[in-house]
N, C-alpha and C positions, 0 to 999 in steps of 0.2 A: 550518458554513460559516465562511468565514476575513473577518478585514475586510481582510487583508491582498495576495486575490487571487481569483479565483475556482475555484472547483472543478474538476476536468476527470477524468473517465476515464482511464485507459491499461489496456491487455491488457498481460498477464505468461503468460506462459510457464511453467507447474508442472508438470513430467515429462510434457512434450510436450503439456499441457490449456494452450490459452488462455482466463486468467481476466480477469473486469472488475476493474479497483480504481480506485477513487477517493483522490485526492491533494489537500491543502491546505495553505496555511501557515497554522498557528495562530496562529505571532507571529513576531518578525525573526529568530528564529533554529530555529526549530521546526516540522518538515513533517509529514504525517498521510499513513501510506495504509492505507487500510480498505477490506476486503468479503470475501465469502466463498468459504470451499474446502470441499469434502468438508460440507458442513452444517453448517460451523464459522465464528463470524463470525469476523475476525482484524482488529487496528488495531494500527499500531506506529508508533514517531514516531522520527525523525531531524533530521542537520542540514540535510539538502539535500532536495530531490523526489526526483532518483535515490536517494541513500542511503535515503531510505522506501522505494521502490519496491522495491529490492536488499533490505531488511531483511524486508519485506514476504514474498517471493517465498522468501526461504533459511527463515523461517518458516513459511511452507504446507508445503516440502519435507518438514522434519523433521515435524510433525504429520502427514501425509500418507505416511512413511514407513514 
């Protein structure tokens, strides 16, 4: 969890599967989105909440490809 904001869900979209992922800001300039695809946990960090979510999502693809 962030002190920066609080947590929240969003669905993504991975070859037509809606998945859950969790989003946080870690610090002022660094977003978190985490959870799992295929039985795979997956977490990658950006500078924005979309750019996690975007980084996130072209990450399951390729694993999942």
């Amino acid at each position: 969890m962030s002190a920066y904001g609080s947590e929240r869900e969003v669905s993504v979209l991975v070859w037509g599967e809606a998945v859950k992922v969790s989003v946080y800001q870690k610090s002022k300039s660094v977003w978190v989105a985490s959870g799992d695809y295929m039985g795979e946990s997956i977490t990658v960090q950006n500078g924005s909440s979309r750019s996690a979510v975007t980084l996130w999502r072209s990450t399951a693809e390729y694993r999942g490809n």
